[in-house]
C-alpha positions in Angstrom: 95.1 91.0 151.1 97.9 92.5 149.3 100.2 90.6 147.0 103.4 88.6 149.2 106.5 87.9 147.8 106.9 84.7 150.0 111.6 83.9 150.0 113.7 82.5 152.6 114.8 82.9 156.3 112.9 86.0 157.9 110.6 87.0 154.9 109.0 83.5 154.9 108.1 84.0 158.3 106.9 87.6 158.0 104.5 86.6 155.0 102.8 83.6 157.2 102.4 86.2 159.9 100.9 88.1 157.7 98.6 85.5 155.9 97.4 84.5 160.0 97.2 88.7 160.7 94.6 88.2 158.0 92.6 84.9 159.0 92.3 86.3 162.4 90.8 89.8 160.9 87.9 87.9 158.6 87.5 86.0 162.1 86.4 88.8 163.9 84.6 90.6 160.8 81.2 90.4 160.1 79.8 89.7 156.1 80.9 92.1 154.1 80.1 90.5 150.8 80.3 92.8 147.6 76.8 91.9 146.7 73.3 91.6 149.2 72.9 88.0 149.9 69.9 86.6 152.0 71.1 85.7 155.4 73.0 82.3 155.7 69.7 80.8 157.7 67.6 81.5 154.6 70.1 80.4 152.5 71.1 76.8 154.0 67.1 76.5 154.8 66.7 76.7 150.7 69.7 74.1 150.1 67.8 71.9 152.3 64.3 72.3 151.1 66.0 71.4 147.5 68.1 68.7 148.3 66.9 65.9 146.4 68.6 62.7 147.9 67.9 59.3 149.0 70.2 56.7 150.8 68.9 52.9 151.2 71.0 50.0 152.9 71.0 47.6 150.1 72.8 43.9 150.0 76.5 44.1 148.9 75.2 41.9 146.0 73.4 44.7 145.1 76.3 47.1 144.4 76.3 48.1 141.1 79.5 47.9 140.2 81.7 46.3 143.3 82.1 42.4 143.6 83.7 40.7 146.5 87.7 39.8 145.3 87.9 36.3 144.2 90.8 34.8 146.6 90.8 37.8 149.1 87.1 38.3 149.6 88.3 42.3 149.1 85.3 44.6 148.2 86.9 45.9 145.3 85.1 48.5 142.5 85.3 47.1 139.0 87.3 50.0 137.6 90.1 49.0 140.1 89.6 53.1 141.5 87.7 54.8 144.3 88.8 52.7 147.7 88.6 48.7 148.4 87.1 47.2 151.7 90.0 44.9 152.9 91.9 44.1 156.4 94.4 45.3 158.2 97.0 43.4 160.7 98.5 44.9 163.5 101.5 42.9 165.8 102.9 44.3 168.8 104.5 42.1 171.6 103.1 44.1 174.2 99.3 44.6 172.8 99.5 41.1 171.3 97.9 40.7 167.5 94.4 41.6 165.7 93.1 42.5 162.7 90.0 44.7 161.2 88.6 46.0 158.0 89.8 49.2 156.9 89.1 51.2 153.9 92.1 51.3 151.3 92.0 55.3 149.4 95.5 55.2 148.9 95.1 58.0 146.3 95.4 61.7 147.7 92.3 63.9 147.4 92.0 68.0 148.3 89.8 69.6 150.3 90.0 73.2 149.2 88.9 76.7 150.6 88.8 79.5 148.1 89.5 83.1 150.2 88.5 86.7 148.6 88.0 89.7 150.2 85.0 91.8 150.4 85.0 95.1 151.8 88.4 94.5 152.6 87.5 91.3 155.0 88.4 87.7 153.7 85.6 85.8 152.8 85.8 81.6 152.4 84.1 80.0 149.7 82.0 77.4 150.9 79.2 74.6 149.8 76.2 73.0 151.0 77.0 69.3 149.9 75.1 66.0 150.3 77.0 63.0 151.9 75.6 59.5 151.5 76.9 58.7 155.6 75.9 62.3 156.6 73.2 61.8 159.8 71.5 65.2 158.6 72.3 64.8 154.6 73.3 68.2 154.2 76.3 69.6 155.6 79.1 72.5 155.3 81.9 71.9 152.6 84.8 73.5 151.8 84.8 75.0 148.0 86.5 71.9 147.0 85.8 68.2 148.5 87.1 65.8 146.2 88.7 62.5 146.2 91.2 61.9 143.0 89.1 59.3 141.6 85.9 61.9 141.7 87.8 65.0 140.6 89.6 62.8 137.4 86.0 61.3 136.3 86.3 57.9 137.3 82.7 58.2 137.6 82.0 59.8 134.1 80.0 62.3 135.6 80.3 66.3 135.5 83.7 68.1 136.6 84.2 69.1 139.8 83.4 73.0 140.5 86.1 75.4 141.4 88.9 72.7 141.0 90.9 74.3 138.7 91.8 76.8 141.7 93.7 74.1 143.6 95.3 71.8 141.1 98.2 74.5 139.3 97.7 77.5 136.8 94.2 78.2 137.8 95.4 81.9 138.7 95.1 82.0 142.3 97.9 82.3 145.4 98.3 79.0 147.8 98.2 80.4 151.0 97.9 77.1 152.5 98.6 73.4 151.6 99.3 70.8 154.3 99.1 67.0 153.4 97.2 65.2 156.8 95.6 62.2 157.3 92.6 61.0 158.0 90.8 58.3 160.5 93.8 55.9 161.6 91.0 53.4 163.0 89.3 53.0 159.9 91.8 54.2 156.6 94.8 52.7 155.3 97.2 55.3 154.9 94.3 57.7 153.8 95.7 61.8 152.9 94.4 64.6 151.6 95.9 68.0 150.6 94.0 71.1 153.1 94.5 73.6 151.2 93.7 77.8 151.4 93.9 79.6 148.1 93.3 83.2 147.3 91.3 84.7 144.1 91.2 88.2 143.6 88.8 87.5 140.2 85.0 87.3 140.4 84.4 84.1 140.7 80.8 82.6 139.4 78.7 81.8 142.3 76.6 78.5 141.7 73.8 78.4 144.5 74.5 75.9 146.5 77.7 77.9 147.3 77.9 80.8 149.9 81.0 83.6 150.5 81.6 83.5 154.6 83.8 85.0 156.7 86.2 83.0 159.4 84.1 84.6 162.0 81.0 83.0 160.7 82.6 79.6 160.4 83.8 80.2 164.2 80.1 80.7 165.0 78.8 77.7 163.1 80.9 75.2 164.7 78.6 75.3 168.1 75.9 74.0 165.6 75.0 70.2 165.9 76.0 68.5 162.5 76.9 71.5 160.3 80.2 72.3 159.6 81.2 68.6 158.2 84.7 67.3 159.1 86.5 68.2 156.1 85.5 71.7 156.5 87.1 71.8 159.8 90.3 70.0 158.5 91.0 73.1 156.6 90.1 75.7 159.2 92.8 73.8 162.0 95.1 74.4 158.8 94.9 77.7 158.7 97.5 79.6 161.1 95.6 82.4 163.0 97.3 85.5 164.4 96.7 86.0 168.9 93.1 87.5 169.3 92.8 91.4 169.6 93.1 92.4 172.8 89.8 94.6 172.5 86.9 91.4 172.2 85.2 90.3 175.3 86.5 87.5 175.3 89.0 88.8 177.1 86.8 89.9 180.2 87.0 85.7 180.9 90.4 84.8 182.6 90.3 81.4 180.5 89.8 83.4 177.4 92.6 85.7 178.0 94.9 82.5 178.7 93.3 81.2 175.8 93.9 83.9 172.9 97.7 84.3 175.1 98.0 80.5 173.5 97.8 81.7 170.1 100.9 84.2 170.7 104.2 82.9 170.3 105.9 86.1 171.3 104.6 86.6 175.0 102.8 83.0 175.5 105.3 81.1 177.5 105.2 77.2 176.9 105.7 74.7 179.3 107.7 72.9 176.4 109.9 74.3 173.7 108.9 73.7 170.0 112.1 71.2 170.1 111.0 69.4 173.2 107.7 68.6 171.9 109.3 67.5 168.1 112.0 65.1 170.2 108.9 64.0 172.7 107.1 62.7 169.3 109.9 61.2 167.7 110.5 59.5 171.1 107.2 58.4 170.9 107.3 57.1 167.7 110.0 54.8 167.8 108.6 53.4 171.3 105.7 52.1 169.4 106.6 48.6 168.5 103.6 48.1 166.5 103.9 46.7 162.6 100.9 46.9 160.9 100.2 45.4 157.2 97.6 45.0 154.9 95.6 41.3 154.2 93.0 40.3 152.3 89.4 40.7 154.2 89.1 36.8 153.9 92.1 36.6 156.7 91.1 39.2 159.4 89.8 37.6 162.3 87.2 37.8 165.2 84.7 39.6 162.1 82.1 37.9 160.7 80.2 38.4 157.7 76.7 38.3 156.0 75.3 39.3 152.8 74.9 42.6 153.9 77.4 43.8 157.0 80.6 42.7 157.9 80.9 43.1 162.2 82.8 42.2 165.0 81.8 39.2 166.8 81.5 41.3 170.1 79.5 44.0 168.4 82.0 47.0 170.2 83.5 47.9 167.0 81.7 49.4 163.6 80.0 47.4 160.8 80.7 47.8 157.1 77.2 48.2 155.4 76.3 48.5 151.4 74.2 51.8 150.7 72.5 52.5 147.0 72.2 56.6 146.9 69.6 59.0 144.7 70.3 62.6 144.1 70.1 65.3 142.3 73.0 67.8 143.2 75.7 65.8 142.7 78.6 64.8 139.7 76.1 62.0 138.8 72.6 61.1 140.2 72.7 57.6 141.2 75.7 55.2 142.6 76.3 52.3 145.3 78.8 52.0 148.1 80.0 50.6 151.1 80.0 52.7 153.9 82.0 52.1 157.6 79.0 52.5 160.0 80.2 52.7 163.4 78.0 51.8 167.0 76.7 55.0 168.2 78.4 58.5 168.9 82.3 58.7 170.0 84.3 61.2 171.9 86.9 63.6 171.2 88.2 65.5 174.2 91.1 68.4 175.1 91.6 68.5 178.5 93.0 72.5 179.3 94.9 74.3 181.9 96.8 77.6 182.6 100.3 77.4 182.9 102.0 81.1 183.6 99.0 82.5 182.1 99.2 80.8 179.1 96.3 78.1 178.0 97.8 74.7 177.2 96.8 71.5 175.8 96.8 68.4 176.6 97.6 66.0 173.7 98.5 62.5 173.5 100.6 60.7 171.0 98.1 58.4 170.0 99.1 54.9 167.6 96.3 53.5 165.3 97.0 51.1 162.5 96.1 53.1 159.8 98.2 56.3 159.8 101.6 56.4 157.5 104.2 57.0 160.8 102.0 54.7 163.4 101.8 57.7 166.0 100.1 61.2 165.5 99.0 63.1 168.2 96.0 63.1 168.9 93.1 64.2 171.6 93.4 63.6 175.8 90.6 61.4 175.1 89.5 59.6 172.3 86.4 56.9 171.9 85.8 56.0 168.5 82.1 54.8 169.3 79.7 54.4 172.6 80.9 50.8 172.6 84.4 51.5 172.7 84.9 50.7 176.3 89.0 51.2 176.9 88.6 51.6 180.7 92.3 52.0 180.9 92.2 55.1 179.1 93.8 57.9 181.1 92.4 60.7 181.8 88.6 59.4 180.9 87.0 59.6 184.3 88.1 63.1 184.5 86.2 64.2 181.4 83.4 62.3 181.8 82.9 64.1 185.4 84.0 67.5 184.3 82.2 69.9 186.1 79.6 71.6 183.2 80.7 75.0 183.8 84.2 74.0 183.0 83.0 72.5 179.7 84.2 75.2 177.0 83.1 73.5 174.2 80.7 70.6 173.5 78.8 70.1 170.2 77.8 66.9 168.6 79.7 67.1 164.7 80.2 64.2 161.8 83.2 62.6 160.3 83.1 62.1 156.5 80.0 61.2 155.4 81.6 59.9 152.0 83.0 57.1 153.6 81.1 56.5 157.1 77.7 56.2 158.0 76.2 58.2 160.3 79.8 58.6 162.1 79.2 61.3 165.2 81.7 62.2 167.7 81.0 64.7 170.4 83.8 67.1 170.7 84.4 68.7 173.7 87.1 71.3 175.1 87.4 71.2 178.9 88.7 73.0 181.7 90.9 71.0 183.7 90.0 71.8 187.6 92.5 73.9 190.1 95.5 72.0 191.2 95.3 69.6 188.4 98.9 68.3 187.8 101.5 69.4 184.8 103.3 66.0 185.1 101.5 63.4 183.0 102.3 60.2 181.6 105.4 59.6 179.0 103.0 59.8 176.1 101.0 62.9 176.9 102.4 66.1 176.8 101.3 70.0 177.2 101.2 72.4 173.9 100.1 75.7 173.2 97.3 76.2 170.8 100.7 78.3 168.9 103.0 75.4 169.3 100.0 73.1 167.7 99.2 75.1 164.7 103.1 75.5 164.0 102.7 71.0 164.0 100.4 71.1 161.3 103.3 72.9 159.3 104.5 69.2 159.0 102.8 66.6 157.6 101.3 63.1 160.2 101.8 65.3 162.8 98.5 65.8 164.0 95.7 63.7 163.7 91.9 64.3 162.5 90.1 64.6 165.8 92.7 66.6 167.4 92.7 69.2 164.1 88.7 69.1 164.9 89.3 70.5 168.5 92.0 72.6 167.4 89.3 74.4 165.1 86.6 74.2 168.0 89.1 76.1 170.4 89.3 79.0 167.2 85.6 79.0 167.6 85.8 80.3 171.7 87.3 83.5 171.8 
């Protein structure tokens, strides 16, 4: 990548198209990396034969250094940092009122991507990191993965690696930096800064860390549990340039309507980019839900033990205590809690052509935690097997789909830092022949464009729906 000079009106948008020019090139280039590396197999088999970790499910008496809130019942760490376990309300006069535990992170963490070419292809730093909720243990990180508390030493253990890249004067160029949120269904207000930033410096490589390209990234995300959700954040961040024409994927008449989507030039949208903005903001101020924080002790319907706190149906997730070992991390031994939800969920796109052109199907979804109420947010969404919303639109037509119209469909986690064993099967479908344009007031059709452009503004687009949006990069 050459140097930008990145000013006003036409430059600014010449320097992003040149930035996505580039994140499409490293994701059609394979390694090029400066020096010989084994192959990322034999690398990640090495991380996992010497990662040293334990997780056990421990009474929350047992937490070294959380206590249950005298008053609120809040489980609260003793350095008043980190997150608290506490409730959440939510009143609407046409949904009626409930309430749930949520986690309270109210503090902004980054999830970082370092970028430096190699044989003149950008290359991503990433990091094989141990999560205490990850089902596998080991997973696929971005360079940086760090909550405030962590990367400021709340913990008194050892700085976070690469972090001076991403936090001002570290002598690198922000190519990306989006504020999004994270799981409305289980976070209160919980953000992070996704953020890209180029080196052109050697940077010291520590060994659990790996130089990839996009195109490798692309490939990984078909693997079961590998590329971890924070990972993925990043890559729907970054703002990719329409396909070249010359890759197979264009020998598939979905793939050509597909990499047509990423075009803003010659993709024709159904909507215009000011349709969709309007449609959200009229979606947003529909939503008559007012949601507020309350102490754990007053959320209802929930019951709790010395070590879970559960719904009385048993549909929605527990809250569990977990003690962790390791020896890879900032410091080698700490306690948590940990939302552990009932079984794998669902995160769907359902697809069609429209003048050639692939669209999306999104809809512009509330849940109590996010900062505006409404993001947008998958066709489909499940949280968990047990969530059994059987007025969901749309769900009988993914869970019939016809396999060979299923364009994507890998099991992958959600943040193992905060959630236990949280799986959601992601799945990018093909809507069948005839299937109808008009949908219902809160759904509306985008181009894969026109949804990248969305994540230019912040609570825009929500965590599942950036997940598909970096599972559809990994098709063409």
């Amino acid at each position: 990548m050459t140097d930008m000079t990145v000013v006003a009106g036409d430059e600014t948008w010449r320097a992003d198209s040149y930035v996505a020019a580039q994140f499409t090139r490293s994701a059609v280039s394979e390694d090029r990396a400066a020096q010989p590396l084994p192959t990322f197999g034999e690398w990640w088999e090495d991380r996992r034969r010497a990662a040293l970790f334990s997780v056990e499910e421990v009474p929350f008496r047992e937490l070294d250094g959380w206590k249950s809130q005298s008053g609120s019942d809040n489980l609260v760490h003793e350095s008043g940092r980190f997150f608290a376990v506490q409730g959440v309300r939510v009143e609407s006069e046409t949904h009626g009122t409930w309430s749930q535990p949520v986690i309270n992170q109210s503090e902004i963490g980054i999830l970082g991507l370092l970028v430096r070419e190699f044989g003149g292809v950008p290359h991503f730093l990433v990091q094989a990191k141990i999560e205490p909720g990850n089902v596998n243990t080991l997973q696929l990180s971005p360079s940086v993965q760090a909550t405030r508390s962590n990367y400021t030493r709340v913990h008194g253990g050892a700085d976070t690696r690469y972090l001076k890249y991403f936090r001002g004067g570290g002598g690198g160029q922000v190519l990306v930096d989006s504020l999004q949120s994270e799981q409305g269904a289980w976070f209160w207000h919980k953000r992070n800064r996704n953020m890209v930033v180029r080196v052109t410096e050697d940077v010291p490589l520590h060994e659990d860390y790996r130089w990839v390209t996009a195109q490798q990234l692309r490939r990984l995300l078909g693997v079961e549990n590998l590329v971890n959700m924070d990972t993925r954040a990043v890559l729907a961040c970054m703002r990719f340039a329409a396909p070249p024409r010359h890759l197979p994927a264009h020998d598939d008449p979905y793939l050509r309507a597909l990499c047509r989507s990423y075009d803003p030039v010659n993709g024709t949208a159904l909507h215009t980019d000011v349709e969709i903005l309007s449609w959200h903001t009229e979606m947003r101020t529909r939503c008559d839900w007012h949601t507020s924080l309350v102490p754990l002790a007053e959320v209802r319907n929930w019951r709790r033990s010395g070590s879970a706190i559960e719904d009385e149906e048993g549909r929605s997730f527990r809250v569990i205590g977990v003690r962790v070992r390791t020896g890879n991390r900032e410091i080698n031994q700490w306690s948590q809690p940990l939302i552990a939800p009932r079984g794998t969920g669902l995160a769907a796109f359902l697809t069609t052509s429209v003048h050639g052109v692939l669209h999306v199907l999104v809809r512009a979804r509330p849940e109590p935690g996010v900062m505006d109420t409404v993001e947008l947010g998958p066709t489909v969404r499940r949280t968990s097997e047990t969530d059994v919303a059987e007025d969901e639109p749309f769900h009988a037509e993914v869970a019939a789909a016809d396999p060979r119209r299923v364009r994507f469909d890998t099991v992958l986690s959600e943040e193992g830092g905060r959630f236990h064993h949280a799986q959601t099967r992601y799945q990018v479908i093909e809507a069948p022949d005839g299937f109808p344009t008009e949908v219902p007031d809160d759904f509306c059709w985008v181009t894969v464009h026109q949804l990248m452009a969305l994540l230019k503004h912040r609570h825009y687009v929500n965590i599942e729906a950036r997940s598909l949006l970096a599972c559809l990069h990994s098709l063409w």
